[in-house]
C-alpha positions in Angstrom: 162.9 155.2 187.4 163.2 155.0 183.5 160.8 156.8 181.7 160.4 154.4 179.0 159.3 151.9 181.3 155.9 152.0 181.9 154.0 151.7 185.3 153.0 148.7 186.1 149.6 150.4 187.6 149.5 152.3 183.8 149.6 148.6 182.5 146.1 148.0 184.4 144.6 151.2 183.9 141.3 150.7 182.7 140.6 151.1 178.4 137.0 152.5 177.9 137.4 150.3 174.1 137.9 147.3 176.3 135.0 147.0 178.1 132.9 144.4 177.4 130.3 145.3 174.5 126.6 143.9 175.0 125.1 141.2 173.4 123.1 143.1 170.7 126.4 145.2 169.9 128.5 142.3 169.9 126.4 140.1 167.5 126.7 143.7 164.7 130.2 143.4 164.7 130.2 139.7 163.7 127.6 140.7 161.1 129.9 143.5 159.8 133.0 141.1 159.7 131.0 138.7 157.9 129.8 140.8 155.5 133.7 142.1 155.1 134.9 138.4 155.0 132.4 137.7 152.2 133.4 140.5 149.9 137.1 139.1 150.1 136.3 135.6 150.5 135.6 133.3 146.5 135.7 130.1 148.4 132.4 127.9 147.6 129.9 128.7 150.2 129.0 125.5 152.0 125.1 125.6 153.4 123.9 123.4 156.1 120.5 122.5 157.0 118.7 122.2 160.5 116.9 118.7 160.7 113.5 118.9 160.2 114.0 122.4 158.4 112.0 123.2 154.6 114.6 122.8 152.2 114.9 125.7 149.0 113.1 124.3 146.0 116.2 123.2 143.5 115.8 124.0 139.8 115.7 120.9 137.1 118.7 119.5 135.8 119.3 120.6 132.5 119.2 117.4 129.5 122.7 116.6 128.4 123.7 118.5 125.1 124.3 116.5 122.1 125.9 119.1 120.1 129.1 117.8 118.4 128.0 114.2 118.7 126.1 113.6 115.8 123.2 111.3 115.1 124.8 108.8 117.1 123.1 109.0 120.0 119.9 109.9 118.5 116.7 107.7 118.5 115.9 106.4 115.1 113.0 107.1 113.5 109.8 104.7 113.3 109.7 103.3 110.3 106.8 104.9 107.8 103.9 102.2 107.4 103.9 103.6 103.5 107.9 103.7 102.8 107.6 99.8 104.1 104.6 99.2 101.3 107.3 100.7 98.4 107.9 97.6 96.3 111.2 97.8 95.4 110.6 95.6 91.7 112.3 92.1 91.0 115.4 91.0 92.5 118.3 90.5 90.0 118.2 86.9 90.6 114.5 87.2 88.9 114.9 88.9 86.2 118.2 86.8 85.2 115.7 83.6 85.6 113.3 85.4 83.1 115.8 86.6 80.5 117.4 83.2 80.2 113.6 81.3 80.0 112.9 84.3 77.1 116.5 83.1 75.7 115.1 79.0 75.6 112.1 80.0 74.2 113.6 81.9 71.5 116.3 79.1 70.6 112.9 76.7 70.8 111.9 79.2 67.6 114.6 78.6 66.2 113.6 74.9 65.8 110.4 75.3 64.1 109.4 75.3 60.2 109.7 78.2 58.1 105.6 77.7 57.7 105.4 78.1 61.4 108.0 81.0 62.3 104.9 82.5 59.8 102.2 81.7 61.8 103.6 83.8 65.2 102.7 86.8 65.8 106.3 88.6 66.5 107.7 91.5 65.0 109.5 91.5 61.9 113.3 91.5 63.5 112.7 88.6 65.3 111.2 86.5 62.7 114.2 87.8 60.2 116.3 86.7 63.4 114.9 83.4 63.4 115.1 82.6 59.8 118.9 83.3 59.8 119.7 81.1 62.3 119.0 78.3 59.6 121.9 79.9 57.6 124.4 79.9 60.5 126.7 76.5 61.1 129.1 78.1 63.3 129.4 76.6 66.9 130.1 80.2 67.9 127.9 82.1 65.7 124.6 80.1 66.7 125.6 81.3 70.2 125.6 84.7 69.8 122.3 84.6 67.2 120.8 82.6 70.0 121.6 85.5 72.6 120.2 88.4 70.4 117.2 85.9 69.7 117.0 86.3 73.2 117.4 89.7 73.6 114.2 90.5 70.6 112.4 88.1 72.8 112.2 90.9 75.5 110.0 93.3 73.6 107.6 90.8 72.9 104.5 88.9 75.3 105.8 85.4 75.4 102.1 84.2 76.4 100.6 84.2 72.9 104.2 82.4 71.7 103.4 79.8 74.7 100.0 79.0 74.1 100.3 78.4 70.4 103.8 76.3 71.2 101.8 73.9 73.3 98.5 73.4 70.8 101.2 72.7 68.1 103.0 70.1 70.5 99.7 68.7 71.7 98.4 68.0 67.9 102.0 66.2 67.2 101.7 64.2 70.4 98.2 63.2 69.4 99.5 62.5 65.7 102.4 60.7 66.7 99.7 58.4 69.0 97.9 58.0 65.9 100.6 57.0 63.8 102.1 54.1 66.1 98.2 53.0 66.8 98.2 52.0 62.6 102.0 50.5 62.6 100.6 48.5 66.0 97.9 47.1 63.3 99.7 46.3 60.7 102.3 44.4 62.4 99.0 42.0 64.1 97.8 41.8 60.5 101.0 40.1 59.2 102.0 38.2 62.9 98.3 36.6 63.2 95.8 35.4 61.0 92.7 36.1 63.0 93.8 39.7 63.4 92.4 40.4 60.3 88.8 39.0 61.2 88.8 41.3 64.5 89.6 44.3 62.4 87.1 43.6 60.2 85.0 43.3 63.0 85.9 46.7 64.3 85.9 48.4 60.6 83.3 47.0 58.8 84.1 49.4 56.0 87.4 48.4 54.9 88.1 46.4 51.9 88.8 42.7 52.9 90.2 41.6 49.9 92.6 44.0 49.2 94.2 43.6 52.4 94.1 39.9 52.4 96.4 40.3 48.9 98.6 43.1 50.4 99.1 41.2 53.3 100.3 38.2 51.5 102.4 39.6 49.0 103.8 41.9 52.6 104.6 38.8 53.9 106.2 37.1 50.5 108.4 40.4 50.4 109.7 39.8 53.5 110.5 35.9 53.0 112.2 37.1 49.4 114.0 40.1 51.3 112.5 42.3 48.5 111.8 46.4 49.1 108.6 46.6 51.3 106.4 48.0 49.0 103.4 46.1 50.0 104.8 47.1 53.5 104.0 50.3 52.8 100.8 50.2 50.9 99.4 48.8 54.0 100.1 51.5 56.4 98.1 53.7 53.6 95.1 51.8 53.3 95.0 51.6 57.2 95.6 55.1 57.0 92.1 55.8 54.3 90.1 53.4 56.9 91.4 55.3 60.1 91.5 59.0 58.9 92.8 60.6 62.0 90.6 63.3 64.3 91.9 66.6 63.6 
């Protein structure tokens, strides 16, 4: 027999370490491995759960950071109920309107008499402003007066200019009314005869006779094509028996 082999009844002799271990020992040594296994083991630990079993309260999801993105993603702010009452002033399109209606009225200066640039109440520039503008004949020139004219115009209140514009222009309209009402008269009083017994009628006080003879020698100046002077004289002796309202 070789030595080296061994005996088949060695083979199935009985190993005390093989013996079947009891429950309660058997269930350590899985406990033991696991906790080896563990030690060694990085893999994510996957957790199952019994139906019907509490589940472990989870902590809140954290909010997403915004760092490194700006204000882009950022509410926007509600607007302030005083920052919407700021007024901003006049447009540009305004104030161009208002510097070119100071520039009219300043070139409307321009047209008045010297006696009344006088009676405004403007600073001494403009008024020296106006005045020149008489002097200047240049197409050009008048131009650029009119735009520094315009210019003045903004230091000044136009409203006292206005108002004193519009009585002047309301006492020419009414004297230019008055002025056409005596040519209407004496043009009846040299057409018609009986025009002169109807304003008679109305103007008791006018002298008759001296406007029957201007009237006739009106009319004989006319016939002889001479100079109208008893044309004229009429107008001014309708002129002493209307005197006109101021």
């Amino acid at each position: 027999m070789n030595p080296q082999t061994p005996n088949k009844n060695q083979a199935h002799e009985h190993d005390p370490e093989a013996e079947e271990l009891p429950a309660e020992d058997a269930f350590d040594d899985i406990d033991d491995n696991y906790e080896d296994d563990e030690d060694e083991d990085d893999s994510p630990l996957v957790i199952t759960y019994t139906e019907g079993a509490p589940r472990p309260a989870t902590a809140p999801r954290a909010a997403p950071s915004t760092r490194g993105r700006g204000l882009r993603n950022q509410p926007e702010p509600e607007a302030d109920e005083e920052d919407e009452e700021i007024d901003t002033g006049p447009s540009k399109t305004k104030i161009k309107k208002q510097m070119h209606e100071l520039r009219d009225l300043g070139k409307e200066l321009t047209e008045l008499s010297k006696d009344q640039v006088n009676q405004l109440d403007i600073p001494d520039t403009l008024r020296d402003a106006i005045r020149e503008m008489k002097n200047i004949n240049s197409f050009g020139a008048q131009r650029r007066q009119i735009q520094y004219i315009g210019k003045l115009m903004r230091n000044v209140d136009p409203a006292p200019i206005i108002a004193k514009l519009d009585a002047w222009k309301g006492k020419s309209q009414s004297h230019t009314a008055y002025m056409h009402h005596l040519e209407r008269w004496r043009d009846r009083l040299l057409e018609k005869e009986s025009a002169l017994t109807e304003f008679l009628a109305a103007y008791p006080q006018a002298d008759a006779q001296r406007l029957r003879s201007l009237i006739r020698n009106a009319i004989k100046e006319r016939e002889l094509q001479k100079p109208p002077k008893n044309y004229r004289e009429i107008f001014q002796a309708l002129r002493d028996i209307l005197p006109e309202q101021l």
